[in-house]
HTML snippet that shows the backbone in 3Dmol.js (N, CA, C, O; Angstrom):
<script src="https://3Dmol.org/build/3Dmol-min.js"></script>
<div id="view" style="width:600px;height:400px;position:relative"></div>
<script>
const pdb = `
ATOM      1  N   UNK A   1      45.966 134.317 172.434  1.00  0.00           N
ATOM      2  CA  UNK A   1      45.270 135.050 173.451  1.00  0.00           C
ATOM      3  C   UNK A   1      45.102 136.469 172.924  1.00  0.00           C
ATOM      4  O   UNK A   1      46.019 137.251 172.673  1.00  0.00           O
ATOM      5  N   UNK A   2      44.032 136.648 172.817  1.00  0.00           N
ATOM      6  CA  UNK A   2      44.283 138.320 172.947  1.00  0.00           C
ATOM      7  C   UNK A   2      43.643 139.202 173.629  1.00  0.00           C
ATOM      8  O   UNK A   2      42.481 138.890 173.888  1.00  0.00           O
ATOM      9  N   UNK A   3      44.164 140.645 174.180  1.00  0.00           N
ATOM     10  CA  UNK A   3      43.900 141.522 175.213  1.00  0.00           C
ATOM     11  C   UNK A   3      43.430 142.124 174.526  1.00  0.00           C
ATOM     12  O   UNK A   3      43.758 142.295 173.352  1.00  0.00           O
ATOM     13  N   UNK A   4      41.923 142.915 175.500  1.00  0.00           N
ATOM     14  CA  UNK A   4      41.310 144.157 174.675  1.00  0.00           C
ATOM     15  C   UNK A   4      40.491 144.143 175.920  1.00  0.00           C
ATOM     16  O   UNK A   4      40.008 143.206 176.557  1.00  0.00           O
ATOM     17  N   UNK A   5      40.459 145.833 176.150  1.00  0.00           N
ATOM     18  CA  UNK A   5      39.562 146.246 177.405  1.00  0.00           C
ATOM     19  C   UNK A   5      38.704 147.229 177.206  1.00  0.00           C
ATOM     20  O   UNK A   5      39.035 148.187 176.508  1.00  0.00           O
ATOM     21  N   UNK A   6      37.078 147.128 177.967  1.00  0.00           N
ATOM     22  CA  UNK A   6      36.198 147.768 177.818  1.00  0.00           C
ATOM     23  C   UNK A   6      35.423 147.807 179.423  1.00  0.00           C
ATOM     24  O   UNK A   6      35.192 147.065 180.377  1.00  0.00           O
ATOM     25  N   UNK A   7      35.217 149.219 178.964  1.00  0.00           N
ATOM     26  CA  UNK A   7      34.549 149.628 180.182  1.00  0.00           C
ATOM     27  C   UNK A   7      32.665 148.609 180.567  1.00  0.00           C
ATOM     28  O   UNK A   7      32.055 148.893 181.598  1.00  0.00           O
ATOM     29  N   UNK A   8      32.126 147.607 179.629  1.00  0.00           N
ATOM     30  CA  UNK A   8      31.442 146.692 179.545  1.00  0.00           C
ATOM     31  C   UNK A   8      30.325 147.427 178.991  1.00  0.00           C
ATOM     32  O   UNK A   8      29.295 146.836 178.666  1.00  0.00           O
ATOM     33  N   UNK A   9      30.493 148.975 178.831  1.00  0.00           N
ATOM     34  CA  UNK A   9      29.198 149.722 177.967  1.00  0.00           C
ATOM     35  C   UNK A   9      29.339 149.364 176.261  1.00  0.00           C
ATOM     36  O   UNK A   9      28.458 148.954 175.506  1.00  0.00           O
ATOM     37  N   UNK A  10      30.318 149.577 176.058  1.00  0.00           N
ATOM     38  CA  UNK A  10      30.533 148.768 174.577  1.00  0.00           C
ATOM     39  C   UNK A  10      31.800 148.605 174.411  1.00  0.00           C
ATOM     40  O   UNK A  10      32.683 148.847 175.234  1.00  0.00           O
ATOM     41  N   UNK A  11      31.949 148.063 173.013  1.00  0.00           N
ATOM     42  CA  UNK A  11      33.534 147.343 172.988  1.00  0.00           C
ATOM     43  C   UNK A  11      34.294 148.382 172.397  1.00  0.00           C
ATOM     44  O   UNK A  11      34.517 148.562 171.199  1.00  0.00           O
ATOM     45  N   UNK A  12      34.711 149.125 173.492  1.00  0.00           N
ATOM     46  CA  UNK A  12      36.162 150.413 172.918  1.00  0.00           C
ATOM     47  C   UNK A  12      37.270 149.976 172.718  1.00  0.00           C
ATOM     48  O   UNK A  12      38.019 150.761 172.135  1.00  0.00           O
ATOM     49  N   UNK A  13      37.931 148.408 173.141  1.00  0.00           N
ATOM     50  CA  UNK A  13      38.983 148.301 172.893  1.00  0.00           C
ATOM     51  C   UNK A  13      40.543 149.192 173.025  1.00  0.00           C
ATOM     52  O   UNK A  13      41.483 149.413 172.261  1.00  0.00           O
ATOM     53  N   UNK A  14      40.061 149.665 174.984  1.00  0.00           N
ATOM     54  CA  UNK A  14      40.886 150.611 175.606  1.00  0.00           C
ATOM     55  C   UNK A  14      42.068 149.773 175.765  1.00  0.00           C
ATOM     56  O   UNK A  14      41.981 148.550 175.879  1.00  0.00           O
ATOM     57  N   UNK A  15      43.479 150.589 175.779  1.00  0.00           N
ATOM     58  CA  UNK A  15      44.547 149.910 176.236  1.00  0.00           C
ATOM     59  C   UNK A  15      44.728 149.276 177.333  1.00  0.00           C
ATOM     60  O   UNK A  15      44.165 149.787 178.301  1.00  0.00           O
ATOM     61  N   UNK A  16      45.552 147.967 177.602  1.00  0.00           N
ATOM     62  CA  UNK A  16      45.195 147.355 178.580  1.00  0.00           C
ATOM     63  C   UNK A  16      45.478 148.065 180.288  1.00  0.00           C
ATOM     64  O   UNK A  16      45.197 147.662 181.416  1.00  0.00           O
ATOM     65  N   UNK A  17      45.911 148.837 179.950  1.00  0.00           N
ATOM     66  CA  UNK A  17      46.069 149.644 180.974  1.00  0.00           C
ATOM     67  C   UNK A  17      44.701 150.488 181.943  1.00  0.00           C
ATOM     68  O   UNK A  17      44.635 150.900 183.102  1.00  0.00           O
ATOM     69  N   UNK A  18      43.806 150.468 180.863  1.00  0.00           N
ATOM     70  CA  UNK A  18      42.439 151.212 180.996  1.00  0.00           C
ATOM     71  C   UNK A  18      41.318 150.038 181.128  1.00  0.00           C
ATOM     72  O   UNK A  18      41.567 148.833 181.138  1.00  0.00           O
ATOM     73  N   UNK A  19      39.965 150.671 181.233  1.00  0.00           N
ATOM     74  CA  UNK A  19      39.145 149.700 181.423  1.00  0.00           C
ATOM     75  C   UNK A  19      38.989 148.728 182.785  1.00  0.00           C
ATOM     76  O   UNK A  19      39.543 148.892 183.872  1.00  0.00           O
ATOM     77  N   UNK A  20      38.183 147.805 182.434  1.00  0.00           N
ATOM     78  CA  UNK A  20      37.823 147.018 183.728  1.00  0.00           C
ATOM     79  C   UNK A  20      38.453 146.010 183.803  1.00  0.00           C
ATOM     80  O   UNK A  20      38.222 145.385 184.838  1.00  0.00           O
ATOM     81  N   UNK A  21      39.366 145.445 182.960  1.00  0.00           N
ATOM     82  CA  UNK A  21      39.946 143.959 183.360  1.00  0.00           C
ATOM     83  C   UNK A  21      41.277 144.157 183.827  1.00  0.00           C
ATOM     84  O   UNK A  21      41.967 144.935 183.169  1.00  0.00           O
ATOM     85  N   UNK A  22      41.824 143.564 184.917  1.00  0.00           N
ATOM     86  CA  UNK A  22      42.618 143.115 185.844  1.00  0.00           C
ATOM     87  C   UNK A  22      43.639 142.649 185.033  1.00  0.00           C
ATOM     88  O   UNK A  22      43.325 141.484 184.789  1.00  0.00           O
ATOM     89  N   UNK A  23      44.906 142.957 184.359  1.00  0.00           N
ATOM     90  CA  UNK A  23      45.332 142.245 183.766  1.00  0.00           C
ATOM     91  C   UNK A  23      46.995 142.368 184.562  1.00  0.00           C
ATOM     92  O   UNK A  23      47.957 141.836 184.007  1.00  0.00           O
ATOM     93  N   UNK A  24      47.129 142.983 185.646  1.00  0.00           N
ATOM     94  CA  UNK A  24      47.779 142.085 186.707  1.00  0.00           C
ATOM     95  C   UNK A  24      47.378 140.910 186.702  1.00  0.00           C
ATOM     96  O   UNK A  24      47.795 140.179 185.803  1.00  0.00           O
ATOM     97  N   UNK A  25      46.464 140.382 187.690  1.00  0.00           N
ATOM     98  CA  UNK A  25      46.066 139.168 187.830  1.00  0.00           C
ATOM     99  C   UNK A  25      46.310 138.071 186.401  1.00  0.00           C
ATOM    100  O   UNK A  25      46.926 137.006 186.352  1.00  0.00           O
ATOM    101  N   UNK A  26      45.588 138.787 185.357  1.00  0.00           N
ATOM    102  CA  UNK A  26      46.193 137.956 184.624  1.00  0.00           C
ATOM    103  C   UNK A  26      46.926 137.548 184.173  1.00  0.00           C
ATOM    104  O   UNK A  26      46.817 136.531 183.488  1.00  0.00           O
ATOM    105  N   UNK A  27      48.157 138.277 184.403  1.00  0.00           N
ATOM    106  CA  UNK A  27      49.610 138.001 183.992  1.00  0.00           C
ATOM    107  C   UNK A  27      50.448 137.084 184.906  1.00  0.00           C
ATOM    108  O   UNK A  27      51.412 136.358 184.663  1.00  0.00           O
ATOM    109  N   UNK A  28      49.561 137.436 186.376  1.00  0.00           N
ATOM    110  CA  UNK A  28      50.321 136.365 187.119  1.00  0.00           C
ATOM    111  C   UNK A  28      49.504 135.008 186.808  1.00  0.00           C
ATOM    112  O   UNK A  28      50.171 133.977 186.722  1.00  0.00           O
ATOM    113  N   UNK A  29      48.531 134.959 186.687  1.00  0.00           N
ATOM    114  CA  UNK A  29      47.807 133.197 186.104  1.00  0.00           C
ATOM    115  C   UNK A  29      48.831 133.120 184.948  1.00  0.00           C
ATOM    116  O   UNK A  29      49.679 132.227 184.921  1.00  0.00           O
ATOM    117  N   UNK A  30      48.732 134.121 183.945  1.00  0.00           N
ATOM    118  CA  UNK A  30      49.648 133.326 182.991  1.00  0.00           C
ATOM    119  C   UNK A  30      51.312 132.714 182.991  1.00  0.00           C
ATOM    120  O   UNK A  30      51.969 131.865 182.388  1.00  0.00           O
ATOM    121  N   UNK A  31      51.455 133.461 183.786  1.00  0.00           N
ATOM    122  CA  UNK A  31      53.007 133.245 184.643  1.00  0.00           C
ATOM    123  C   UNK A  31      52.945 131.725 185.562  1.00  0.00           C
ATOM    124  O   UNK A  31      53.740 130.809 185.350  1.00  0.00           O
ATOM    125  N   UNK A  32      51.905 131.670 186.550  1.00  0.00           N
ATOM    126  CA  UNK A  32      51.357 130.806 187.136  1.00  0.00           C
ATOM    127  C   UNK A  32      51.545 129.214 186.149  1.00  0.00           C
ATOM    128  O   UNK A  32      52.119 128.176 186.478  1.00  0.00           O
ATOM    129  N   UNK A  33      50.845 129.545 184.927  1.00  0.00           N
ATOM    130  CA  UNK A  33      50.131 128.443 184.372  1.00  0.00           C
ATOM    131  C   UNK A  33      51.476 127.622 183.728  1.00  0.00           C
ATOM    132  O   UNK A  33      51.647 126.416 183.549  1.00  0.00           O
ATOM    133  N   UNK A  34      52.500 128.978 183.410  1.00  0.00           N
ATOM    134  CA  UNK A  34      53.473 128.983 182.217  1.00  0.00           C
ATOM    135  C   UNK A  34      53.210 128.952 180.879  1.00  0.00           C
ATOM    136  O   UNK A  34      54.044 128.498 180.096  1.00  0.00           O
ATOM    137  N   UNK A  35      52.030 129.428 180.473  1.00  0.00           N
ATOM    138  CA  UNK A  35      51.326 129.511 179.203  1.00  0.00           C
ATOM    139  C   UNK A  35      52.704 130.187 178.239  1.00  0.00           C
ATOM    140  O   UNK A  35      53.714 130.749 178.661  1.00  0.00           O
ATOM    141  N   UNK A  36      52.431 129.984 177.287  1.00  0.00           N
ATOM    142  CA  UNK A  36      53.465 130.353 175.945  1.00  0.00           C
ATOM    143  C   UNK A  36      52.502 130.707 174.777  1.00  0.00           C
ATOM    144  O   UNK A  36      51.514 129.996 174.594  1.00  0.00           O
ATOM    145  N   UNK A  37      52.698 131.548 174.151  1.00  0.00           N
ATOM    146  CA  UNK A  37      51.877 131.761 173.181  1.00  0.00           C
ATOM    147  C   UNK A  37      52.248 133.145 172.787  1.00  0.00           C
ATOM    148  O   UNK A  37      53.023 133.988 173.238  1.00  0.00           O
ATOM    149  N   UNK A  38      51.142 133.059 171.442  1.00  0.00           N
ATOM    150  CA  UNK A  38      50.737 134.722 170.807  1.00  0.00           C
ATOM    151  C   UNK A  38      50.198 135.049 171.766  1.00  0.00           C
ATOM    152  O   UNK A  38      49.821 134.288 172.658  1.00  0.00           O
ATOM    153  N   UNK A  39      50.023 136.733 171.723  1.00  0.00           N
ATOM    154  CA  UNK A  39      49.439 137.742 172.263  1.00  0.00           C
ATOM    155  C   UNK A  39      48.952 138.462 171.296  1.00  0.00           C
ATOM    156  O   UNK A  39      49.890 139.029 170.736  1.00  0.00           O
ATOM    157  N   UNK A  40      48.017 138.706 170.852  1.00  0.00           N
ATOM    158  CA  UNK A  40      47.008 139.725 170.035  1.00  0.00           C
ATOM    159  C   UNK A  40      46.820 140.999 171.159  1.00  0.00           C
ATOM    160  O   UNK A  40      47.035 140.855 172.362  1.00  0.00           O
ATOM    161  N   UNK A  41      46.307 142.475 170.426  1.00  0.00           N
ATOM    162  CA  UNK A  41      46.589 143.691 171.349  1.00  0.00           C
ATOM    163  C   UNK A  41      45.002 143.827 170.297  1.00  0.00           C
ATOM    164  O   UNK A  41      45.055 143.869 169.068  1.00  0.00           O
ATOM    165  N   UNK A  42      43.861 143.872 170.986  1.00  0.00           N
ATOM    166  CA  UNK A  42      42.765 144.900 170.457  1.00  0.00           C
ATOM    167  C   UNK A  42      42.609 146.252 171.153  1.00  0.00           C
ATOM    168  O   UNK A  42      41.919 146.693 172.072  1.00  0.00           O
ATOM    169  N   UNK A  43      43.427 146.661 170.424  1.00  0.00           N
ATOM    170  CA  UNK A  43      43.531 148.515 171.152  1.00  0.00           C
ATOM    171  C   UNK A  43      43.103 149.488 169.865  1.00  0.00           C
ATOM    172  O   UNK A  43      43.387 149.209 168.700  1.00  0.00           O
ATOM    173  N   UNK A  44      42.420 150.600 170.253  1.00  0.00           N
ATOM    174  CA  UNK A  44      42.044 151.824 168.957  1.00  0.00           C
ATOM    175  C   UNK A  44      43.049 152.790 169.441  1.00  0.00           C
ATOM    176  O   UNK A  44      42.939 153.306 170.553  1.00  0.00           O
ATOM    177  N   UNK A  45      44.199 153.094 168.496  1.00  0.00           N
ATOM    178  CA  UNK A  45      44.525 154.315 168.735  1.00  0.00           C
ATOM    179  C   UNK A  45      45.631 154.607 169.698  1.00  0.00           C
ATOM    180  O   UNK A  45      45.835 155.539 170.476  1.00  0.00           O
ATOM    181  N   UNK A  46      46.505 153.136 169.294  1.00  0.00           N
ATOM    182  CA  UNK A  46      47.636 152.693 170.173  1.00  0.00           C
ATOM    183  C   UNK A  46      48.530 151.948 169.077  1.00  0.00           C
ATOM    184  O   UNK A  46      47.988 151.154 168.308  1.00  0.00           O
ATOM    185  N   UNK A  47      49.604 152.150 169.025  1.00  0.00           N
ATOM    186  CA  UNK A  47      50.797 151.330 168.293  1.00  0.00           C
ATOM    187  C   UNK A  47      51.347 150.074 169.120  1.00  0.00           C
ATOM    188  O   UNK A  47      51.525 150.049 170.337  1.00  0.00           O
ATOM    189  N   UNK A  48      51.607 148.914 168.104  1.00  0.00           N
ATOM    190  CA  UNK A  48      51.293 147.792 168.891  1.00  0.00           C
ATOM    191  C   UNK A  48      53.026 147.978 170.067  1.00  0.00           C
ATOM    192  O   UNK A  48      53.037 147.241 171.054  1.00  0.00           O
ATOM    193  N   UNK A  49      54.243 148.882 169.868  1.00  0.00           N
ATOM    194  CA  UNK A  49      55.092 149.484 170.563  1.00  0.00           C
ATOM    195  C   UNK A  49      54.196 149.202 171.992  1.00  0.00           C
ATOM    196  O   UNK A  49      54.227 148.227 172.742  1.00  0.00           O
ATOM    197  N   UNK A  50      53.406 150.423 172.058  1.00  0.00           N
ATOM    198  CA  UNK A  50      52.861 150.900 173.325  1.00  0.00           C
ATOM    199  C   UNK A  50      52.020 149.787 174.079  1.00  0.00           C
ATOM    200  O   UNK A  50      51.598 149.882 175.232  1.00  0.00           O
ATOM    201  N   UNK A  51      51.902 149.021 173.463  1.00  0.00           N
ATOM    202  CA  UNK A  51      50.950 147.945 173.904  1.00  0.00           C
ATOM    203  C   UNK A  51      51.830 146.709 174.852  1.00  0.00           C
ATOM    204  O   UNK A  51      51.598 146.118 175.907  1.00  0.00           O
ATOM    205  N   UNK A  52      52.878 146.696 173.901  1.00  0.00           N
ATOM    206  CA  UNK A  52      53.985 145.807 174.546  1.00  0.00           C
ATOM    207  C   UNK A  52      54.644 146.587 176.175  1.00  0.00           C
ATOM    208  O   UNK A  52      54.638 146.347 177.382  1.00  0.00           O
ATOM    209  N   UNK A  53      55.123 147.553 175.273  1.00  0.00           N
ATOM    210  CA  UNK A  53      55.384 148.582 176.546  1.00  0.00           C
ATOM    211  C   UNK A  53      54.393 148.396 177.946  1.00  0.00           C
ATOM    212  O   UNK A  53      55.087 148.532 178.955  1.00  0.00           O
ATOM    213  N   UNK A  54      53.504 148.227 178.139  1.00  0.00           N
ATOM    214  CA  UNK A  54      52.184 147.962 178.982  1.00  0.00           C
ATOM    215  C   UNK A  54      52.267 146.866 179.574  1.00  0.00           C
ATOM    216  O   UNK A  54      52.202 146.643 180.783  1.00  0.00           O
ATOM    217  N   UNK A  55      52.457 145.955 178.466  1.00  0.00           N
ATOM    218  CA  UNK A  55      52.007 144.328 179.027  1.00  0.00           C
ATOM    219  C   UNK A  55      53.487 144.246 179.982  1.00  0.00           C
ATOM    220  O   UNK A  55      53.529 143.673 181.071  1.00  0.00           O
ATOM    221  N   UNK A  56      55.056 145.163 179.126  1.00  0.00           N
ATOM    222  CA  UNK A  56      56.156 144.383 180.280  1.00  0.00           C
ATOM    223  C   UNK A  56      55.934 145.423 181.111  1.00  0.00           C
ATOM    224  O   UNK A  56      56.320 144.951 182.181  1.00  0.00           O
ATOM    225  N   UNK A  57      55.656 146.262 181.283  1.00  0.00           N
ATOM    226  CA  UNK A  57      55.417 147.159 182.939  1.00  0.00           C
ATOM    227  C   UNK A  57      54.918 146.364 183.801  1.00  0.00           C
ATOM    228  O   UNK A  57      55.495 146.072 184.848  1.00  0.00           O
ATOM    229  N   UNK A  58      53.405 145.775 183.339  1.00  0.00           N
ATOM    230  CA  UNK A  58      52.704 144.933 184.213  1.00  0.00           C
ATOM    231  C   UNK A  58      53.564 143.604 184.566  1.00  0.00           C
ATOM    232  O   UNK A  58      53.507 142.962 185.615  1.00  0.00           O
ATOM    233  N   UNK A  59      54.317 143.368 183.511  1.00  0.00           N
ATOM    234  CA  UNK A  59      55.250 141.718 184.023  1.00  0.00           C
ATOM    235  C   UNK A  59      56.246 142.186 184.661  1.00  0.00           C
ATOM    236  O   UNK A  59      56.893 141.152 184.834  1.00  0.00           O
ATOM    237  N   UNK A  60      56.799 142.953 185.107  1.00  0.00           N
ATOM    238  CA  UNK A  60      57.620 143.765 185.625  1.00  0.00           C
ATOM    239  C   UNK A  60      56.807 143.712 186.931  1.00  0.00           C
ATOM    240  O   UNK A  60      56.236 142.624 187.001  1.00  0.00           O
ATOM    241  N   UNK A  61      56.641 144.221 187.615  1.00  0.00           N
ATOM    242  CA  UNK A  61      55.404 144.386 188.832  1.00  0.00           C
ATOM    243  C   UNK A  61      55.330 143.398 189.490  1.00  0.00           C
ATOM    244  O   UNK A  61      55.642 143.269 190.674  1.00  0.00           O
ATOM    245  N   UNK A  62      54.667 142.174 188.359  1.00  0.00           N
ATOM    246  CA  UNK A  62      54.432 141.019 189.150  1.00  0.00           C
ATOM    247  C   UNK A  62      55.259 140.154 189.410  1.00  0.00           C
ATOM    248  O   UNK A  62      54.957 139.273 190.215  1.00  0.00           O
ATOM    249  N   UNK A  63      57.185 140.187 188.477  1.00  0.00           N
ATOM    250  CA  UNK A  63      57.490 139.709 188.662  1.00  0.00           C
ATOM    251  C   UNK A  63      58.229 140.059 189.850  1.00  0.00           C
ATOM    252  O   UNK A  63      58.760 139.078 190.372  1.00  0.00           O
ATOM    253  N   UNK A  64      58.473 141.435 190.587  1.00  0.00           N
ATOM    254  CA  UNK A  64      58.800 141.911 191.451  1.00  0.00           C
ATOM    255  C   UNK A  64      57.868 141.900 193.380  1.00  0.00           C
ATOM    256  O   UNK A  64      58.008 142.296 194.538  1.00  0.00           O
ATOM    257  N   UNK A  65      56.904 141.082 192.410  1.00  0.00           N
ATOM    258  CA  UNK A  65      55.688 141.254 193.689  1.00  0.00           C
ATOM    259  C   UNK A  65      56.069 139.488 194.406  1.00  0.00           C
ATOM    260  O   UNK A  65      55.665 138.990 195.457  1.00  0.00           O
ATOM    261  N   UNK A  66      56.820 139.009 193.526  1.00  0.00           N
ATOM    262  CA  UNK A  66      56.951 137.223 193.742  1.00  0.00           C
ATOM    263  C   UNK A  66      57.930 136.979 194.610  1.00  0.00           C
ATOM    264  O   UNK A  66      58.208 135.820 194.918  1.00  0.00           O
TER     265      UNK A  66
END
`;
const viewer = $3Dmol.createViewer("view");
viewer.addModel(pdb, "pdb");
viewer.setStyle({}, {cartoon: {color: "spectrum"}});
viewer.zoomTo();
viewer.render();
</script>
């Protein structure tokens, strides 16, 4: 799988934190589904650290929202 977010004007490959995609939601489908896998990070100008950092904030959240 991999994450990469853009405002849909072109592909900036903003951190997932930024941009237009929902990736709450998607973390709970993937939680939902029980998917297992890689995670790829298409981010400019981000260490893949900070990226992780992001994705468990957001799993953090949702797993607190359950």
């Amino acid at each position: 799988m991999s994450f990469s977010n853009n405002n849909g004007n072109k592909d900036q490959h903003l951190s997932i934190l930024n941009g237009q995609i929902d990736y709450m939601e998607m973390v709970k489908l993937i939680i939902q589904k029980k998917w297992e896998g890689l995670i790829a990070f298409e981010t400019r100008n981000r260490i893949t650290k900070d990226n992780i950092t992001d994705l468990i904030q957001i799993y953090e959240k949702v797993k607190n929202e359950s």
